[in-house]
DSSP file (Angstrom, degrees, kcal/mol; ACC not computed):
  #  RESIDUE AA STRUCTURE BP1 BP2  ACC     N-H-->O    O-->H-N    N-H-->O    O-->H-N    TCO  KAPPA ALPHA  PHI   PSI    X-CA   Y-CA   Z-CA
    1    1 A X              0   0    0      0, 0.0     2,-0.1     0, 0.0     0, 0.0   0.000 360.0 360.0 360.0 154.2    0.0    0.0    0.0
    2    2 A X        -     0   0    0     18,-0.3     2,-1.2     1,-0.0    20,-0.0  -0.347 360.0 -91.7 -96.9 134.2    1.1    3.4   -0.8
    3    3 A X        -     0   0    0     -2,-0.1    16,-0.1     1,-0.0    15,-0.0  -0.547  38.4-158.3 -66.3  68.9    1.9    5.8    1.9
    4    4 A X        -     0   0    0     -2,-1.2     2,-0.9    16,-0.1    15,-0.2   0.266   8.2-143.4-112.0 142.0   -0.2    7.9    3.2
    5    5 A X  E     -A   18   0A   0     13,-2.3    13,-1.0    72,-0.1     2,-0.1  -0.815  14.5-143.2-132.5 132.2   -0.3   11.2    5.2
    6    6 A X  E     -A   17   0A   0     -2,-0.9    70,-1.2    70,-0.4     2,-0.3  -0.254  12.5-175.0 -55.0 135.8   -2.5   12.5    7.9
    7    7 A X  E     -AB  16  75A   0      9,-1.1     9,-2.0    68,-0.3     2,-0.3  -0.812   8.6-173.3-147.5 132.0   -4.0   15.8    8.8
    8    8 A X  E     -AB  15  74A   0     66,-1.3    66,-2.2    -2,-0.3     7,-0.2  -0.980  22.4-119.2-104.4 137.6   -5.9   16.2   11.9
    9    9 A X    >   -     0   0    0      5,-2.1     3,-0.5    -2,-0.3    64,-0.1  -0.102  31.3-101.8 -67.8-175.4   -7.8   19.3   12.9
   10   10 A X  T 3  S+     0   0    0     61,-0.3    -1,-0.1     1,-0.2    63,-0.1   0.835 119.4  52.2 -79.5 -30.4   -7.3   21.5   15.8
   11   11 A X  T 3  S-     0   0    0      1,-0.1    -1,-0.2     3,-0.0    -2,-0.1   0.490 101.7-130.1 -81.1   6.4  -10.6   19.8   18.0
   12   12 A X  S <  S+     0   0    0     -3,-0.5    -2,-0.1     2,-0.1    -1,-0.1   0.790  79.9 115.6  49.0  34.5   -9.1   16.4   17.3
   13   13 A X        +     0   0    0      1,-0.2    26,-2.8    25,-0.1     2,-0.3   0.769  67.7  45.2 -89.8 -29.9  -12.6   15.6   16.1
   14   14 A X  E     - C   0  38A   0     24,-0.3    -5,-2.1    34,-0.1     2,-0.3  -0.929  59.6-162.3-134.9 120.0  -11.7   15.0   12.7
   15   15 A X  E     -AC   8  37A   0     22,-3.6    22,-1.4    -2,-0.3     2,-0.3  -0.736   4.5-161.6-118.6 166.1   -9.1   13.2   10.1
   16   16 A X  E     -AC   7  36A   0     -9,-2.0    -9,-1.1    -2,-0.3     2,-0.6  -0.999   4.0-162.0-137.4 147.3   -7.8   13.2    6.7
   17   17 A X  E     -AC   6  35A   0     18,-4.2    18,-1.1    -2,-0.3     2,-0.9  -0.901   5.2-164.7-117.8 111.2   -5.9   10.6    4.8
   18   18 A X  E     +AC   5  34A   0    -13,-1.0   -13,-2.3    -2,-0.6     2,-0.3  -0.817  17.2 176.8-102.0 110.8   -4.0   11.5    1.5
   19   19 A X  E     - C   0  33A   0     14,-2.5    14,-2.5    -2,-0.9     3,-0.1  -0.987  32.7-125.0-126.1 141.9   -3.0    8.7   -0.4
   20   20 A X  E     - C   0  32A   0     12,-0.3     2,-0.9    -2,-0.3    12,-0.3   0.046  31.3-128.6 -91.7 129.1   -1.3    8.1   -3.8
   21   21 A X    >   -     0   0    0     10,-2.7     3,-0.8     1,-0.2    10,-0.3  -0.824  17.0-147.8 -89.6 144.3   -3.5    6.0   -5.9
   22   22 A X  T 3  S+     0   0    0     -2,-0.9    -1,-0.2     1,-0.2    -2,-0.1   0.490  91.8  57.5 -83.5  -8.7   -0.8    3.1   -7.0
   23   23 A X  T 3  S+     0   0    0      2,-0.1    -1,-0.2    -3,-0.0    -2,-0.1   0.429  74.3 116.9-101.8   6.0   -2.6    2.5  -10.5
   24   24 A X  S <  S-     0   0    0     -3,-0.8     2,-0.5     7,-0.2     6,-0.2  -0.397  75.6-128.2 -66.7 173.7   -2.2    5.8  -11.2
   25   25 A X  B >>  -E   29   0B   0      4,-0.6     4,-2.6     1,-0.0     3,-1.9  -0.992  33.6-114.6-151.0  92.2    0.3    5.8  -14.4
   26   26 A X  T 34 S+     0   0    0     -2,-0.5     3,-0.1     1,-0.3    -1,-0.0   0.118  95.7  14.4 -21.3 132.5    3.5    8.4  -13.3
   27   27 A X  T 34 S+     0   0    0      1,-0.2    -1,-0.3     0, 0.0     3,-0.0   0.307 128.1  55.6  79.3 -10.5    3.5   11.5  -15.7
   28   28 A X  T <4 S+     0   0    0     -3,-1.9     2,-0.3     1,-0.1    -1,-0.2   0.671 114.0   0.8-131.7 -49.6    0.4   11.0  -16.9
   29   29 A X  B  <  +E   25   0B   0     -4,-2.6    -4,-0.6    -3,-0.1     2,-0.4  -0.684  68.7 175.4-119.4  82.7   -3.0   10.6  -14.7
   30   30 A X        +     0   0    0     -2,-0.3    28,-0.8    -6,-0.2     2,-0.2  -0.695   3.7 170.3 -75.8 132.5   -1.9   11.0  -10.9
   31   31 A X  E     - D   0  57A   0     -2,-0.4   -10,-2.7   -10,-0.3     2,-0.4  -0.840  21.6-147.9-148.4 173.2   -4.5   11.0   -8.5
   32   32 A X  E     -CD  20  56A   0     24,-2.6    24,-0.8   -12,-0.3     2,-0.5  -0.828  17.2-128.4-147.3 134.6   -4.7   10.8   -4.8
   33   33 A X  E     -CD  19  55A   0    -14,-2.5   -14,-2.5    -2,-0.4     2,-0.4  -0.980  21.4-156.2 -95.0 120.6   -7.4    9.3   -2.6
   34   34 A X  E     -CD  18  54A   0     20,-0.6    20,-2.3    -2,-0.5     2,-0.4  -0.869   9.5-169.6-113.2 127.8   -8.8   11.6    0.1
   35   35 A X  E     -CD  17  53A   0    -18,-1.1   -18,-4.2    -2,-0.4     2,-0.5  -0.954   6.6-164.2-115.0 125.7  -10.6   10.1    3.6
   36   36 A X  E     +CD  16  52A   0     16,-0.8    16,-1.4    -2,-0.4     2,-0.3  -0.982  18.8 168.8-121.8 142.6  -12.0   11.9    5.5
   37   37 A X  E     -C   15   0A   0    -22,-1.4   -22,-3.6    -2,-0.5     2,-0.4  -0.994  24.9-125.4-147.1 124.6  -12.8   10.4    9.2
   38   38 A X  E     -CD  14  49A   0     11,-1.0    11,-1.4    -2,-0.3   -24,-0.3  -0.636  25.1-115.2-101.8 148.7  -13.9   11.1   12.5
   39   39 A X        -     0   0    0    -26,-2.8     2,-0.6    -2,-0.4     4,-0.1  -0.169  35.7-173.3 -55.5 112.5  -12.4   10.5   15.6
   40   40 A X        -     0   0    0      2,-0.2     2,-0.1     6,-0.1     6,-0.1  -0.913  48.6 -22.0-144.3 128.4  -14.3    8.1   17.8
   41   41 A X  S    S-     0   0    0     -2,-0.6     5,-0.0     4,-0.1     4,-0.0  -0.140 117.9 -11.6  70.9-169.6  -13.8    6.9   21.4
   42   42 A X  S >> S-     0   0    0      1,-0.1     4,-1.4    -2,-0.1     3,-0.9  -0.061  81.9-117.1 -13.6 112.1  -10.0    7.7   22.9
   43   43 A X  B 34 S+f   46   0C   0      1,-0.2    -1,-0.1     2,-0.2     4,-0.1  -0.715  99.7  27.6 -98.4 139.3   -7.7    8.6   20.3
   44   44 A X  T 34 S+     0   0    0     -2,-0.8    -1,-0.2     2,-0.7    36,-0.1  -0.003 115.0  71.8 107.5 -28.5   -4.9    6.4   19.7
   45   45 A X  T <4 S+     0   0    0     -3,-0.9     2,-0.4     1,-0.1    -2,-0.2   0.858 103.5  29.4 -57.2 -63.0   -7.1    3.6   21.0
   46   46 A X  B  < S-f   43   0C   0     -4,-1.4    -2,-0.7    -6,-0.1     2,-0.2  -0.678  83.8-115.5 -96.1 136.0   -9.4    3.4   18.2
   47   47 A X        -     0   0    0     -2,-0.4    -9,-0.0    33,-0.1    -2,-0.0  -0.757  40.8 -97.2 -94.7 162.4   -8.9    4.1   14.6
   48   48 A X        -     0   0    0     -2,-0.2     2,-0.4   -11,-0.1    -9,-0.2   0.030  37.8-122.2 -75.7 159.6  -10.8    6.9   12.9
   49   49 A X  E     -D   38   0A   0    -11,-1.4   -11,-1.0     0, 0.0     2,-0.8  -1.000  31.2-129.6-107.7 119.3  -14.4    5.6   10.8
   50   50 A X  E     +     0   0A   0     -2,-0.4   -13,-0.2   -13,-0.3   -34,-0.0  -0.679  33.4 178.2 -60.2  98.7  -13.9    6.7    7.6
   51   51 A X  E     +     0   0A   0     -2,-0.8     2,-0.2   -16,-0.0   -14,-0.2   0.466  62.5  24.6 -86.7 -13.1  -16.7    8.6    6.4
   52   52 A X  E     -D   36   0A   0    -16,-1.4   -16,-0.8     2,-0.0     2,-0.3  -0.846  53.4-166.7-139.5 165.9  -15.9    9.8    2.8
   53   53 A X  E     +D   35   0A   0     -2,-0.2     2,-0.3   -18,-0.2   -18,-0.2  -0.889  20.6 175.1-157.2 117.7  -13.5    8.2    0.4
   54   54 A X  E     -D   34   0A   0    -20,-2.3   -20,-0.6    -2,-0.3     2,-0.5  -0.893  25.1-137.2-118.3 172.2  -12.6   10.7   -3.0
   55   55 A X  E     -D   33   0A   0     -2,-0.3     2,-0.3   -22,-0.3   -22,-0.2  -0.975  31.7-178.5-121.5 122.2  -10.3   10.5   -5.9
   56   56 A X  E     -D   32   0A   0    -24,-0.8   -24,-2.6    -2,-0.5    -2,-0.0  -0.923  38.9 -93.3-103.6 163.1   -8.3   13.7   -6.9
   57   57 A X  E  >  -D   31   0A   0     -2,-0.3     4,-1.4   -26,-0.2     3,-0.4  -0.144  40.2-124.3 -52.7 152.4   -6.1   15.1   -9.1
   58   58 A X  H  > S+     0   0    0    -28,-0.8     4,-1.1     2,-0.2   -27,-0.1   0.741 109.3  56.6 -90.9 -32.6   -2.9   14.6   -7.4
   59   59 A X  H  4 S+     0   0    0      2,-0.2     4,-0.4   -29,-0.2    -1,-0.2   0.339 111.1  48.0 -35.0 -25.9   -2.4   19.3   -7.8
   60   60 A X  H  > S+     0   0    0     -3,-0.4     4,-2.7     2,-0.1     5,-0.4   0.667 103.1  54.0 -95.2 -56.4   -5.6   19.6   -6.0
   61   61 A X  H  X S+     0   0    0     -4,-1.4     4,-2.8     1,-0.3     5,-0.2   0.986 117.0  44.6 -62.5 -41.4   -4.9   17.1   -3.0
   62   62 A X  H  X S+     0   0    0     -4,-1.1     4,-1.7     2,-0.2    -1,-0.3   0.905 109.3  49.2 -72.3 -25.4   -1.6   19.3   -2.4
   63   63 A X  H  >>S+     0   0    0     -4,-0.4     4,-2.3     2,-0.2     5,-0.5   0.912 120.0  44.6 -78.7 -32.6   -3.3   22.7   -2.8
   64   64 A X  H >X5S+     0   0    0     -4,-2.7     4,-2.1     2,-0.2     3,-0.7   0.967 115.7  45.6 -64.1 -74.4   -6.1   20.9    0.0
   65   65 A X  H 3X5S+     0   0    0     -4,-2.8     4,-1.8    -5,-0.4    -1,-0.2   0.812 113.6  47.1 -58.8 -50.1   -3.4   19.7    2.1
   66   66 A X  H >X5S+     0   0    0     -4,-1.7     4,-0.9    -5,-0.2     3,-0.6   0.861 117.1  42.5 -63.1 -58.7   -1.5   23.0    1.9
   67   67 A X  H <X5S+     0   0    0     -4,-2.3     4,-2.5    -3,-0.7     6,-0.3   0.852 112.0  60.3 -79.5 -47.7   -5.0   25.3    2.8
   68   68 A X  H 3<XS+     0   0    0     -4,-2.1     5,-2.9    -5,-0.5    -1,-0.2   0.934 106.5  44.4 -55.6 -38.9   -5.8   22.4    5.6
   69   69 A X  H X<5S+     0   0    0     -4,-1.8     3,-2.2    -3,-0.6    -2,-0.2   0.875 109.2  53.3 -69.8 -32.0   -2.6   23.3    7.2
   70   70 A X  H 3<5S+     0   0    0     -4,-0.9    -2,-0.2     1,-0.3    -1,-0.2   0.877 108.7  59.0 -69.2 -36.6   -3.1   27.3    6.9
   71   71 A X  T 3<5S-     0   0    0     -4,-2.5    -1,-0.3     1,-0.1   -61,-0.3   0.179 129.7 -89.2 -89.1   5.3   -6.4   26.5    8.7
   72   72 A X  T < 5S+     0   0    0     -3,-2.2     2,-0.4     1,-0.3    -3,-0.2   0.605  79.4 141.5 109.3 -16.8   -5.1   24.8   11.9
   73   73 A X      < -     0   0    0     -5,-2.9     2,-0.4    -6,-0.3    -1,-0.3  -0.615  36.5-151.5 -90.0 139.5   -5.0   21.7   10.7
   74   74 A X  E     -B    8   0A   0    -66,-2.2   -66,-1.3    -2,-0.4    -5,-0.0  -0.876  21.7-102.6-118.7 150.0   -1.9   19.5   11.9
   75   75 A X  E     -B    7   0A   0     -2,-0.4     2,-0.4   -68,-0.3   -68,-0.3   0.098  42.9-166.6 -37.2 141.5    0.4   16.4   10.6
   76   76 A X        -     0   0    0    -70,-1.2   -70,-0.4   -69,-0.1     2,-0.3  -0.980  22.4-110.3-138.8 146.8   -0.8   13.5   12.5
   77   77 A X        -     0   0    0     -2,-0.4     2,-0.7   -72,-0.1   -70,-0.1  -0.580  57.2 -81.3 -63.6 141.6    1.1    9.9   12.7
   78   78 A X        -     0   0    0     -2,-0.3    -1,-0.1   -74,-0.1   -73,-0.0  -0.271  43.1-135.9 -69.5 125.9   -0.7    7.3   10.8
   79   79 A X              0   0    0     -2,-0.7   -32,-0.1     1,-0.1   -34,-0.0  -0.254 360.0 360.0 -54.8 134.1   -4.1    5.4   12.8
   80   80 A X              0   0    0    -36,-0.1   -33,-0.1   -34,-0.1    -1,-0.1   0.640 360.0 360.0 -88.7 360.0   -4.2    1.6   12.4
C-alpha cells in the first residue's frame, strides 16, 4: 500500500488521509485518494471511521493539504 499522510484538525474531532492511488500511471493521470474520518472513542485507542472516500487530481490534494494546514489543521502519525 502506498503511503499515506495524515491531517488532523485542531478539535481532534476529525481526520484526513492522503493517499497516492498506486494504479495511477507516473506523468500521466496521478490521483490521490482523500478520507475523511472522524475521531471516535479515545484517540490512539481506536482508529478513525472513515466517512468519505474521494479521488483527486494529485495538484488539487496538495493545494487541500496546503490550505488544511493554513487552517489549523496538523500532521498526524498514521491510525491503524
Amino acid at each position: 500500500m502506498a503511503k499515506s499522510y495524515w491531517l488532523i484538525n485542531s478539535n481532534r474531532t476529525e481526520v484526513k488521509r492522503f493517499t497516492k492511488n498506486d494504479k495511477s500511471i507516473d506523468g500521466v493521470f496521478e490521483y490521490m485518494f482523500l478520507d475523511t474520518g472522524k475521531i471516535v472513542g479515545v484517540l490512539g485507542k481506536e482508529p478513525p471511521v472513515i466517512t468519505t472516500t474521494v479521488s483527486i487530481d494529485i495538484d488539487l490534494a496538495r493545494e487541500i493539504y496546503e490550505r488544511l494546514l493554513s487552517q489549523g489543521w496538523r500532521k498526524t502519525e498514521e491510525f491503524s
